[in-house]
KEKE-3310 file (N, C-alpha, C; in steps of 0.2 Angstrom, whole numbers, plus 5000, padded with zeros to 4 digits):
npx = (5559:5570:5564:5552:5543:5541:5533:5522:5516:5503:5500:5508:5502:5491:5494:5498:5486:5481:5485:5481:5468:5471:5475:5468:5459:5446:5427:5426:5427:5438:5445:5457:5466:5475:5486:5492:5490:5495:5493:5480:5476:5483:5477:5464:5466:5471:5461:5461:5454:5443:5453:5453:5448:5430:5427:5439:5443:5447:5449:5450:5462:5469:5481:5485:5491:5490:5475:5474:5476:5470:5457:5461:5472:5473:5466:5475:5486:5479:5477:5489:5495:5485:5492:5501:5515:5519:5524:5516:5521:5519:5516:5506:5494:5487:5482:5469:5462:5449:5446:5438:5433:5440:5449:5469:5469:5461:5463:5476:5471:5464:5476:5486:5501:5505:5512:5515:5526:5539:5547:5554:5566:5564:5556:5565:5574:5565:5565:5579:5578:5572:5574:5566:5552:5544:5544:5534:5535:5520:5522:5517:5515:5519:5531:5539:5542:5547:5560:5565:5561:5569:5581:5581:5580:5590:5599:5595:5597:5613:5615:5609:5598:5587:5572:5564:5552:5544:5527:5521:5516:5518:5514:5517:5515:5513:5509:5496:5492:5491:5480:5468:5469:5465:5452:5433:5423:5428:5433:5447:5458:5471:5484:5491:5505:5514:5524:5533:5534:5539:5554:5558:5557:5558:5553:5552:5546:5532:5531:5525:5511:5508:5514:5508:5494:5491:5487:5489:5503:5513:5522:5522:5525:5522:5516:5505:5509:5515:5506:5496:5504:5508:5495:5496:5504:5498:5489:5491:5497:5487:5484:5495:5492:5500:5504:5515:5526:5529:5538:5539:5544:5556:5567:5567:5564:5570:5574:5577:5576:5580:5595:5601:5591:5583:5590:5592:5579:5578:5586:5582:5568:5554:5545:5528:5512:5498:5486:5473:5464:5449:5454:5457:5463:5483:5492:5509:5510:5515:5529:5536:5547:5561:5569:5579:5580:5567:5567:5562:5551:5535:5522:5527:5536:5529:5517:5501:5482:5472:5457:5440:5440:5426:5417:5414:5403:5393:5400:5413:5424:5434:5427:5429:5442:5446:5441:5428:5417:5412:5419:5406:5394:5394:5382:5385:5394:5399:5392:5388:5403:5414:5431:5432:5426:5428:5423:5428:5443:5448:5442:5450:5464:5478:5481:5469:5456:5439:5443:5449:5440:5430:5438:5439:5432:5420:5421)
npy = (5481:5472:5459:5465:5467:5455:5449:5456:5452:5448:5438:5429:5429:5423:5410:5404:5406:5394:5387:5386:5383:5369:5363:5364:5356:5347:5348:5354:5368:5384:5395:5409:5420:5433:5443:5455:5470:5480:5466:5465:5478:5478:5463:5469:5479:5473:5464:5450:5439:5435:5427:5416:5400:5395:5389:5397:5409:5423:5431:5446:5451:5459:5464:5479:5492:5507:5504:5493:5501:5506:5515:5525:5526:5537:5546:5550:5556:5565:5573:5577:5584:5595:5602:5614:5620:5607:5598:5587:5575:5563:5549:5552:5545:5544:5554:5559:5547:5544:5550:5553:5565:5573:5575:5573:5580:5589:5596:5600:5610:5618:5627:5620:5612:5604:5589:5583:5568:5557:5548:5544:5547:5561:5567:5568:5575:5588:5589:5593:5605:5615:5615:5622:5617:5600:5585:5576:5560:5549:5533:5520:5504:5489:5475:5480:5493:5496:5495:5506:5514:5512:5515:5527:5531:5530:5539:5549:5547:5546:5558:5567:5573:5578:5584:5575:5563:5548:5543:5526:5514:5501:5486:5468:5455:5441:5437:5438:5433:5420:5425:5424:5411:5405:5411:5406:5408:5409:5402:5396:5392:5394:5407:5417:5426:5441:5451:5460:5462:5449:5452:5455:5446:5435:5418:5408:5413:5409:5396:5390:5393:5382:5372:5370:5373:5368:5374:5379:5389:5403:5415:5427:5439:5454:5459:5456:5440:5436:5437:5427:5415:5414:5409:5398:5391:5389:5381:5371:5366:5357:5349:5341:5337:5341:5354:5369:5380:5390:5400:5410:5423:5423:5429:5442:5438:5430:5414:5416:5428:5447:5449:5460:5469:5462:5462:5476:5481:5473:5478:5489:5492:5483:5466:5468:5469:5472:5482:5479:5486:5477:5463:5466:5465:5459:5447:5450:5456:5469:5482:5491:5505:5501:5501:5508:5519:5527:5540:5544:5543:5547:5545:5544:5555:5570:5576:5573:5576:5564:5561:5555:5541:5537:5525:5518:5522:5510:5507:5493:5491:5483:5469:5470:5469:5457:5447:5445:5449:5459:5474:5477:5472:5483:5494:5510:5510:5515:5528:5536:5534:5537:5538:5553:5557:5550:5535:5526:5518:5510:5513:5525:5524:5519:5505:5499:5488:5493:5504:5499:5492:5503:5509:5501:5492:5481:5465)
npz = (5376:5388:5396:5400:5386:5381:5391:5388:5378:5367:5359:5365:5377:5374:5370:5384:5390:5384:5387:5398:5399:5396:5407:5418:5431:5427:5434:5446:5456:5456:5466:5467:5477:5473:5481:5480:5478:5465:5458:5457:5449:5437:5434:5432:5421:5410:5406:5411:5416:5407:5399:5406:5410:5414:5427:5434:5446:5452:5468:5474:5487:5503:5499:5496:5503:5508:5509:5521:5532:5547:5549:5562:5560:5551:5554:5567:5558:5553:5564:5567:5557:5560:5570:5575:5569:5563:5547:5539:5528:5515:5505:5489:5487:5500:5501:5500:5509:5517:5534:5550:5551:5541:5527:5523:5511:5510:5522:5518:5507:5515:5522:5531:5533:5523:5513:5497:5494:5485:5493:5508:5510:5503:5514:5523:5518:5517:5531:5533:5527:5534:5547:5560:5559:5564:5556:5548:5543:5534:5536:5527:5523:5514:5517:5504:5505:5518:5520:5515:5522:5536:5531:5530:5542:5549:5543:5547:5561:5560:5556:5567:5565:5572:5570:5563:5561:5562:5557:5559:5549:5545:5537:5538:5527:5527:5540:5539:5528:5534:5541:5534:5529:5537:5540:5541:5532:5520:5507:5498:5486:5483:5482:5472:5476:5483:5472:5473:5487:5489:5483:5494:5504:5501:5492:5500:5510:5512:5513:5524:5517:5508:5515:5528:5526:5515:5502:5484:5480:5471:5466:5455:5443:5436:5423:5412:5405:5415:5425:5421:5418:5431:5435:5430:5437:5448:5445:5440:5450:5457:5446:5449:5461:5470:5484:5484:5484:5471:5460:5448:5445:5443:5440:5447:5460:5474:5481:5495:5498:5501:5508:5514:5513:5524:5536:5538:5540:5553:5560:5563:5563:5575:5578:5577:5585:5575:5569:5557:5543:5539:5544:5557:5571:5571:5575:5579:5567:5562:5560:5572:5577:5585:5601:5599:5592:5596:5597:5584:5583:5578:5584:5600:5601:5598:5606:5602:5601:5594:5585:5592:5584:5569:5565:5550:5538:5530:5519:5512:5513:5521:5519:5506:5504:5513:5502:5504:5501:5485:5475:5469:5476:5484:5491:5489:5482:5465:5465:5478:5481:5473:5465:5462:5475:5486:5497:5505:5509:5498:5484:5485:5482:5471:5470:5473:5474:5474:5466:5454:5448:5446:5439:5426:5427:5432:5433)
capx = (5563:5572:5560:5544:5540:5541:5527:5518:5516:5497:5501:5512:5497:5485:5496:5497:5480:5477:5488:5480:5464:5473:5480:5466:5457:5438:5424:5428:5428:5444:5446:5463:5467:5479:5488:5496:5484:5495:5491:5473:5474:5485:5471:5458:5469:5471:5453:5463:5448:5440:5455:5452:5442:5425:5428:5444:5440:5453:5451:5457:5465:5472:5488:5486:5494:5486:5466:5473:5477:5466:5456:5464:5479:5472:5464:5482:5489:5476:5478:5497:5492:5482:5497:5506:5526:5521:5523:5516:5524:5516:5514:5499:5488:5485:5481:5462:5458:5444:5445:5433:5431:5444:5457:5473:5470:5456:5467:5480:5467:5463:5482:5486:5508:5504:5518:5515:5534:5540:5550:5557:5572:5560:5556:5572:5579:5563:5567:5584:5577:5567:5576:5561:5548:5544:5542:5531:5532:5517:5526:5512:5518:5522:5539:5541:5543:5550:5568:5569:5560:5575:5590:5581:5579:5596:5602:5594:5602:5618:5616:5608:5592:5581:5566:5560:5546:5540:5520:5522:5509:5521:5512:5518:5510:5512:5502:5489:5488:5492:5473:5465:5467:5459:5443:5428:5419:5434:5436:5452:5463:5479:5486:5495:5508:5516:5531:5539:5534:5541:5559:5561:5558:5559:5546:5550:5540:5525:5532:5517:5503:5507:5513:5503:5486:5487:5484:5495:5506:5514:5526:5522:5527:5517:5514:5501:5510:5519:5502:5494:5509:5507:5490:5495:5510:5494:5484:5497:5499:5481:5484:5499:5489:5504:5505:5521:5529:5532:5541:5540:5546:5563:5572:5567:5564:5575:5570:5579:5575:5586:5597:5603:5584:5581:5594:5591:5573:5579:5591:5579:5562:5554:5539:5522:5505:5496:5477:5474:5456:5445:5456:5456:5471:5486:5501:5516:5509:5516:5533:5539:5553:5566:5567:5586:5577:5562:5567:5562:5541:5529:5519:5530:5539:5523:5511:5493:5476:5467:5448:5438:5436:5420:5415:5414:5395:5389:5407:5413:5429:5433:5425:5431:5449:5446:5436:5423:5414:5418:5416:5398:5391:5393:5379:5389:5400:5399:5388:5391:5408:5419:5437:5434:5424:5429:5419:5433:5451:5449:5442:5456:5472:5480:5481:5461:5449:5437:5447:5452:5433:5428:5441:5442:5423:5419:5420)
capy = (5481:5465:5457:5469:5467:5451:5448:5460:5452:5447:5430:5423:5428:5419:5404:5404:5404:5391:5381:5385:5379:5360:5361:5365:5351:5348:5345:5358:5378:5386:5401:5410:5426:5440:5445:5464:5477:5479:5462:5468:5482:5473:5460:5474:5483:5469:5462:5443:5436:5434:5422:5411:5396:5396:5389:5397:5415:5428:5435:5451:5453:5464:5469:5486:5495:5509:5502:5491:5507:5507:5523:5529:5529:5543:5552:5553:5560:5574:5577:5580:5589:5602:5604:5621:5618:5600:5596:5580:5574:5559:5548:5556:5537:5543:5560:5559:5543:5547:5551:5553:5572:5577:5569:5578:5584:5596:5601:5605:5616:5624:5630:5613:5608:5595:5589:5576:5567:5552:5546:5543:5552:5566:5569:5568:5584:5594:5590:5596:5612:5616:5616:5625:5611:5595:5583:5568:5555:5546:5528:5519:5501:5484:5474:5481:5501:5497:5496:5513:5520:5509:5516:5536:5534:5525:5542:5554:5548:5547:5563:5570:5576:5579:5587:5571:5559:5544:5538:5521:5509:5497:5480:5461:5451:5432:5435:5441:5427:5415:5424:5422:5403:5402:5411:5400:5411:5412:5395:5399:5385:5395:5414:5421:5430:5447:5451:5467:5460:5443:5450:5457:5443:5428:5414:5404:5415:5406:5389:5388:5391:5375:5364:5368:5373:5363:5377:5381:5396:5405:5418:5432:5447:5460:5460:5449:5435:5436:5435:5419:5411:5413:5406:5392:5384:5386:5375:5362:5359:5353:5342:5335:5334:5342:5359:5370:5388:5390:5404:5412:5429:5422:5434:5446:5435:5424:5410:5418:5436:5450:5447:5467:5472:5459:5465:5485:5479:5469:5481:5497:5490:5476:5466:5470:5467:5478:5483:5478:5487:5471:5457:5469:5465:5451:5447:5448:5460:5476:5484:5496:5504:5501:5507:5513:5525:5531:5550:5546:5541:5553:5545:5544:5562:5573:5575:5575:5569:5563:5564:5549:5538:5537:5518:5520:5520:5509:5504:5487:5490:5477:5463:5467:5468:5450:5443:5441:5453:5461:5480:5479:5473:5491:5501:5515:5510:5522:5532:5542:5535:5537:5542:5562:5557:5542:5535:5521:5517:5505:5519:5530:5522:5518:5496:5497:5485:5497:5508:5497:5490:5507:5512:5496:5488:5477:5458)
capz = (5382:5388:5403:5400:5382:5379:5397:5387:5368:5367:5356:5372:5384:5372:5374:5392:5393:5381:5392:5408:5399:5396:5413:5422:5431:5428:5437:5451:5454:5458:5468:5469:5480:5471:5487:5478:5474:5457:5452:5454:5445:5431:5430:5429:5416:5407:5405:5410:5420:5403:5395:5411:5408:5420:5435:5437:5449:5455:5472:5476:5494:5507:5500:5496:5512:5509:5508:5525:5535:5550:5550:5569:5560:5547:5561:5569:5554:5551:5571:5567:5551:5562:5573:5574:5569:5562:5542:5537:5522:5514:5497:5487:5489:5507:5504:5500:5512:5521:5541:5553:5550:5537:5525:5522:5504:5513:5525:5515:5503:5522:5523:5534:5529:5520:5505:5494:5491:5484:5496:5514:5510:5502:5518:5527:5514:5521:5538:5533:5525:5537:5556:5564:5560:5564:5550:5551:5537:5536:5533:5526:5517:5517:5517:5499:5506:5524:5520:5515:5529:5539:5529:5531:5549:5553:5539:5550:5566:5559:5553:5570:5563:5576:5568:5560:5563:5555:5561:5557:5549:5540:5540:5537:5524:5529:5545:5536:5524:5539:5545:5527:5528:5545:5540:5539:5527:5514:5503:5494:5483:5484:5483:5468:5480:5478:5468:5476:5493:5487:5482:5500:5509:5498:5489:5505:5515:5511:5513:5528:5519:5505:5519:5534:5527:5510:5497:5481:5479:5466:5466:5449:5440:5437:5417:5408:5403:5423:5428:5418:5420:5441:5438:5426:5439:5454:5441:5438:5457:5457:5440:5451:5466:5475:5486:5483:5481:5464:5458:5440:5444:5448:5436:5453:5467:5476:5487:5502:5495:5500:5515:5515:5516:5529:5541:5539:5543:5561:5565:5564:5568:5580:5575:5584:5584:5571:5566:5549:5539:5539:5547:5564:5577:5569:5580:5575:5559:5559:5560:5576:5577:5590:5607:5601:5586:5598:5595:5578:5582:5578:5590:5605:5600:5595:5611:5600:5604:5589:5588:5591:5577:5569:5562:5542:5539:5525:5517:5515:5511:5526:5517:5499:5507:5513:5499:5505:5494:5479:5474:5466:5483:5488:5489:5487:5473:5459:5467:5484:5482:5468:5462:5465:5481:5489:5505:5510:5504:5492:5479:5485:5480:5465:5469:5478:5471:5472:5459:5448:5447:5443:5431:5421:5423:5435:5431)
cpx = (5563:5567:5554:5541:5538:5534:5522:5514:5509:5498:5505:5507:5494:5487:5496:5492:5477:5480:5487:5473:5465:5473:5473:5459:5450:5434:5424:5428:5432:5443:5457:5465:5474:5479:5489:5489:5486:5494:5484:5471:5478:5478:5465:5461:5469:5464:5457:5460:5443:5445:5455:5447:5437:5425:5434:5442:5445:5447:5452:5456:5467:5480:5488:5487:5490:5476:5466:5475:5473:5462:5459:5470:5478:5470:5471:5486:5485:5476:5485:5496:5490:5488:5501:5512:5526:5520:5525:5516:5522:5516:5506:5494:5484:5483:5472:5458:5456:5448:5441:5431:5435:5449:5461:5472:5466:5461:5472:5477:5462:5468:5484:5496:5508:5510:5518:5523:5532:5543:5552:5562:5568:5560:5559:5575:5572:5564:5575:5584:5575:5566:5568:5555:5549:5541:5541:5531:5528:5521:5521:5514:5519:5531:5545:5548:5548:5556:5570:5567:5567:5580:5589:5582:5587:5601:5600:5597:5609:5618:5614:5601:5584:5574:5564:5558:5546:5534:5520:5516:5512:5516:5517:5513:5510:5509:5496:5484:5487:5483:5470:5465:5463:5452:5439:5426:5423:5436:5440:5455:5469:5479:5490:5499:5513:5523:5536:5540:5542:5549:5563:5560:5557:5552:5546:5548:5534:5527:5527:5511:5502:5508:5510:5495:5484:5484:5491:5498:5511:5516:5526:5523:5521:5513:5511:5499:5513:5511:5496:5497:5509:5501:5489:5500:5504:5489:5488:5498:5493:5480:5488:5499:5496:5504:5510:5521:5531:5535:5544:5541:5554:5567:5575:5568:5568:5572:5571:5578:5581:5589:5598:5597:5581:5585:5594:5585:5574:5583:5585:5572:5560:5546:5533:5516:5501:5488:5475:5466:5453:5447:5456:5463:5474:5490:5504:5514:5511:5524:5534:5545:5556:5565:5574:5582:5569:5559:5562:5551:5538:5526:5520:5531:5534:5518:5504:5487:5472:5461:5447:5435:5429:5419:5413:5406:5392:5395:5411:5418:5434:5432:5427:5438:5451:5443:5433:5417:5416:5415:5408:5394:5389:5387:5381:5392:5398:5395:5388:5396:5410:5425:5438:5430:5423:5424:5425:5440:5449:5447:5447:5463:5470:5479:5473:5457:5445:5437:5449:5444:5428:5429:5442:5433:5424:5418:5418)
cpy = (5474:5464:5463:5468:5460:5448:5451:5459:5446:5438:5427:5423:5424:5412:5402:5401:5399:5385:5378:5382:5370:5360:5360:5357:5351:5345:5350:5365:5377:5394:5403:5418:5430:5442:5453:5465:5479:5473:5464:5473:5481:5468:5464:5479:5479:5462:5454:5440:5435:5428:5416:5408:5398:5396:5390:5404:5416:5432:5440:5451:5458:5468:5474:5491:5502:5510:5499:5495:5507:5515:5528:5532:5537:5548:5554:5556:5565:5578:5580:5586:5598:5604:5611:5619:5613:5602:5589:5580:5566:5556:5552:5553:5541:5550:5562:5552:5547:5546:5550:5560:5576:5572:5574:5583:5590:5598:5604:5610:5621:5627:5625:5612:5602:5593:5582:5573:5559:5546:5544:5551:5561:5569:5571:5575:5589:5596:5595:5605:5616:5616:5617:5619:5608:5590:5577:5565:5548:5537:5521:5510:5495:5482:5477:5491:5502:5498:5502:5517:5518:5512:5524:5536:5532:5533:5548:5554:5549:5554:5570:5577:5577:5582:5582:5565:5554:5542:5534:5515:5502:5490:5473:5456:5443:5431:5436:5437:5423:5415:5422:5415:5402:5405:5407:5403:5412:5405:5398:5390:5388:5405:5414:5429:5436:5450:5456:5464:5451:5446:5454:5452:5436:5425:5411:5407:5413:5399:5388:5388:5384:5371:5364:5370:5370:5366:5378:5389:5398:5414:5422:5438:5451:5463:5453:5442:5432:5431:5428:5415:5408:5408:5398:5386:5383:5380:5369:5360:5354:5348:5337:5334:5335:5351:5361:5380:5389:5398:5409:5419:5427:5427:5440:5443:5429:5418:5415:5424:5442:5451:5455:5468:5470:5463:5472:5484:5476:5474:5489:5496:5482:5474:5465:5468:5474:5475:5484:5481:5480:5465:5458:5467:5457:5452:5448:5452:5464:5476:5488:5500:5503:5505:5512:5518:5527:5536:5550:5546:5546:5549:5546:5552:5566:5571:5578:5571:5571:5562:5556:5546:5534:5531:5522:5516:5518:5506:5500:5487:5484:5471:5460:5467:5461:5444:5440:5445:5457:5468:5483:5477:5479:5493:5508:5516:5512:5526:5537:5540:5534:5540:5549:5562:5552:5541:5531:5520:5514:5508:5523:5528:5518:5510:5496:5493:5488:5501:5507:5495:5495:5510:5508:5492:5482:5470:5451)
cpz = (5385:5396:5403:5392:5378:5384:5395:5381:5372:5365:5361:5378:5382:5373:5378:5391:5391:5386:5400:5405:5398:5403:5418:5424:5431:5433:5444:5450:5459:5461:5470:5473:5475:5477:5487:5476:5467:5455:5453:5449:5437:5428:5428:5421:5408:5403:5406:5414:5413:5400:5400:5411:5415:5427:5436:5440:5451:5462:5474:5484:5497:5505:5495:5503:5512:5511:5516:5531:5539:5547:5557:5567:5556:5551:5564:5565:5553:5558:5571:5561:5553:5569:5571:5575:5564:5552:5543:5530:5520:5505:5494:5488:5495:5508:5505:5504:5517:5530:5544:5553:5546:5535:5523:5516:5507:5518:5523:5509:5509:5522:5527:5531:5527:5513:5505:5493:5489:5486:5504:5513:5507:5508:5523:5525:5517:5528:5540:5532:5529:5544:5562:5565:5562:5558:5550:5543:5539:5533:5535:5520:5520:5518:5512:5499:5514:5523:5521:5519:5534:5538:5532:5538:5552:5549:5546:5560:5567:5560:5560:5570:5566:5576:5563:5562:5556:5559:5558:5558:5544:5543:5536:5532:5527:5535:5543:5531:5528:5542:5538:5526:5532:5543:5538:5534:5520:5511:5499:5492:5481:5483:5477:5474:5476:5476:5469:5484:5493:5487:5489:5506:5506:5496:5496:5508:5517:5510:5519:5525:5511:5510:5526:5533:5519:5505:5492:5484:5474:5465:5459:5450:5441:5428:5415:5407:5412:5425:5427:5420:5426:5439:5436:5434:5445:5451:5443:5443:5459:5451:5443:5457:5471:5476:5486:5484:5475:5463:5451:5440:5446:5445:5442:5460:5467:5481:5493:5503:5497:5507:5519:5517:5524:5535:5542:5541:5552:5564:5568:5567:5574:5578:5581:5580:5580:5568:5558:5546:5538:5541:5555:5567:5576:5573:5577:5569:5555:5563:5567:5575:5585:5594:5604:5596:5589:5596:5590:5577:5583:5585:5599:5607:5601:5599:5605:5600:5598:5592:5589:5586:5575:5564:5555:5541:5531:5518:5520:5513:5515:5521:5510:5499:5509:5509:5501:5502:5490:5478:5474:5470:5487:5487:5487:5485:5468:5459:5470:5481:5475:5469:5464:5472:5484:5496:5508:5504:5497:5485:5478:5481:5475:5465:5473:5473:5469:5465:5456:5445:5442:5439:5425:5419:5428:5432:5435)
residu = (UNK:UNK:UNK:UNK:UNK:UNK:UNK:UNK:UNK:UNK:UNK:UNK:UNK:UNK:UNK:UNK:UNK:UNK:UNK:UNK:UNK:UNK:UNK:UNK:UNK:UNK:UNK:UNK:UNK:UNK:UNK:UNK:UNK:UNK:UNK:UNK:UNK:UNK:UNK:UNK:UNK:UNK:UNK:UNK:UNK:UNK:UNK:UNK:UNK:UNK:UNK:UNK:UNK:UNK:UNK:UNK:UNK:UNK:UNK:UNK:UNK:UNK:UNK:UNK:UNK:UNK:UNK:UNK:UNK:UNK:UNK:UNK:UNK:UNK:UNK:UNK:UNK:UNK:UNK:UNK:UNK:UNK:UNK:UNK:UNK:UNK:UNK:UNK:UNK:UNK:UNK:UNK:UNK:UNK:UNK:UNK:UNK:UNK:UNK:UNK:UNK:UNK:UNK:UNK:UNK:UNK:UNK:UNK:UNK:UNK:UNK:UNK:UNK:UNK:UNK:UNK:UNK:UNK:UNK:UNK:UNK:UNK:UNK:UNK:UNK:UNK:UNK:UNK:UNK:UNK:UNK:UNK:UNK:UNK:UNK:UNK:UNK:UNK:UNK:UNK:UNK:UNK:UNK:UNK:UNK:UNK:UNK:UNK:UNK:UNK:UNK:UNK:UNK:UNK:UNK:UNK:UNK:UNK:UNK:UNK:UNK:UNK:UNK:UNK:UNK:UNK:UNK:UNK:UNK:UNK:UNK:UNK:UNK:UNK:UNK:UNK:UNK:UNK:UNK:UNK:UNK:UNK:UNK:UNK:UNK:UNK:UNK:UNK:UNK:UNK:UNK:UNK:UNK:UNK:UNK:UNK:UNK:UNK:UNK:UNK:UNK:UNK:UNK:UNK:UNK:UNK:UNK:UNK:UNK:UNK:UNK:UNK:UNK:UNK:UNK:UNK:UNK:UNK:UNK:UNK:UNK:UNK:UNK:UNK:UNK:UNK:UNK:UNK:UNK:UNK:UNK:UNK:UNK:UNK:UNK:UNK:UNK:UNK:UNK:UNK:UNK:UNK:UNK:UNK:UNK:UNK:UNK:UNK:UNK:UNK:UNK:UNK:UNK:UNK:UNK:UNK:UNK:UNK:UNK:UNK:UNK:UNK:UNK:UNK:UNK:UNK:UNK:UNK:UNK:UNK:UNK:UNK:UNK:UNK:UNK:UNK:UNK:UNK:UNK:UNK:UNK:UNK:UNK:UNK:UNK:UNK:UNK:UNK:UNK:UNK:UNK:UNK:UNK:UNK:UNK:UNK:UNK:UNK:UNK:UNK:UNK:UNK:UNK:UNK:UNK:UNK:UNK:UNK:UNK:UNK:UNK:UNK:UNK:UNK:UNK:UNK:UNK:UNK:UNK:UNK:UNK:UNK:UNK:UNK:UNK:UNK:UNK:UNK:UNK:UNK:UNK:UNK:UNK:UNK:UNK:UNK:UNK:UNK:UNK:UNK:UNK:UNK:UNK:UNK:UNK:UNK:UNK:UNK:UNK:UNK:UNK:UNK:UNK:UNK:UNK:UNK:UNK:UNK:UNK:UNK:UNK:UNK:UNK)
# end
């Protein structure tokens, strides 16, 4: 298959890599952040931390959306959950993150209306089904997923669909890197940036963190040879002693990314200050919607009082969401917490460190 099999062929990986061991400059360790949750679980899939010379290390980062979820927000989900009238309809990632006293997949195995979907608009067709509810989509995502929460909620006003809700946890990545440079505890030498997020808001998005904090970056796919490649052009800006955006998924992303997404984005939400799992409170980081699309907020619309949230006792998914520790730091990694009993995000979802650590082997 044209652009997936060719990123896939072993004998082009092995080149790459043999290329990133010329390129790579000695005498120095290199740290690189993995900004996406799937390049994390690609490199863990793909065992390619072993074809990387020594001092070269991967990072993993905050961008899995649902790992950087506060916990308040889950608790407001399972408070709507226990509501009479309400269905919460949700990706399946978020069914099993823990709460402070209950995560939906248990209250949906209490009788709870809980329905896993695939989409935005999934939700929209049960709200249609369904008059008598209320129906909460939990809209959980970054710039890659917000669109189509944009298009469903501008579809359901059109359309006068007053029995649907979104509770809105969309965040923003470039603040998020913007705090990941400022940590003192976090020595990075650039980001391998994310590749879905990237063809919604362009390479140039990250033109701040090569020219005002002086680290590479590098714009990749999502298969093998995508991902080498990303780590060979953050090499090269250090052979050539210059900071850049580089951009090797161009086939997808465009410098300026996609103008339609950007505008259905401005017209339907407004950008707000948002609490991110281990970065804590970023300006400018999360999504709203608008005051004209209010109807549509679960939290505005939907009087209910979530419990008090109970600090996560004993998981650092915090600190392995900001690299500053890595899975096997846990004491309750592969232990209390696992895959069928999670204690914090980052085991729960499909892109979590965590879960990829534990399904693949920790390295």
């Amino acid at each position: 298959m044209k652009y997936l099999d060719e990123f896939r062929d072993p004998a082009r990986a092995r080149k790459v890599a043999q290329a990133i061991e010329y390129v790579t400059p000695a005498g120095r360790e290199f740290a690189f952040m993995e900004v996406c949750g799937t390049h994390t679980m690609a490199i863990a899939r793909y065992g390619l931390k072993r074809l990387l010379p020594p001092n070269v290390g991967l990072v993993s980062g905050p961008g899995c959306p649902v790992c950087v979820t506060p916990k308040e927000y889950v608790d407001h989900a399972v408070a709507l959950a226990r509501t009479p009238g309400v269905t919460v309809a949700t990706f399946g990632d978020m069914m099993r993150v823990p709460g402070s006293s209950a995560d939906l997949f248990r209250l949906q195995a209490e009788g709870a209306n809980v329905r896993v979907v695939y989409s935005a608009r999934d939700a929209l067709d049960l709200a249609r089904a369904e008059p008598a509810r209320k129906v909460v989509f939990l809209a959980v995502g970054f710039e890659t997923t917000s669109p189509t929460v944009a298009a469903t909620v501008k579809a359901a006003a059109a359309e006068g669909v007053g029995n649907f809700f979104v509770l809105t946890a969309h965040k923003l990545i470039p603040p998020a890197m913007r705090a990941l440079c400022e940590k003192e505890d976090l020595a990075l030498d650039g980001f391998l940036c994310p590749a879905h997020v990237s063809a919604i808001i362009g390479s140039s998005a990250y033109d701040f963190v090569a020219d005002g904090y002086e680290l590479a970056c590098a714009v990749a796919g999502f298969e093998p040879v995508d991902i080498l490649q990303g780590i060979y052009l953050l090499l090269t800006q250090y052979a050539d002693g210059e900071r850049r955006v580089d951009n090797q998924y161009s086939r997808v992303v465009k410098t300026a990314g996609n103008r339609r997404a950007q505008e259905l984005l401005a017209e339907v939400f407004e950008v707000c200050d948002s609490r991110w799992r281990g970065l804590g409170e970023l300006p400018a980081s999360g999504s709203a919607l608008r005051e004209e699309y209010a109807a549509f907020d679960a939290a505005r619309a939907i009087d209910v009082e979530p419990e008090e949230t109970v600090p996560d006792c004993g998981c650092i998914c915090g600190d392995v969401l900001t690299g500053v520790k890595v899975p096997a730091d846990c004491a309750l990694f592969g232990g209390r917490c696992t895959p069928g009993a999670p204690v914090g995000p980052c085991m729960v979802s499909s892109e979590g460190s965590c879960a990829a650590a534990f399904k693949y082997g920790y390295e």
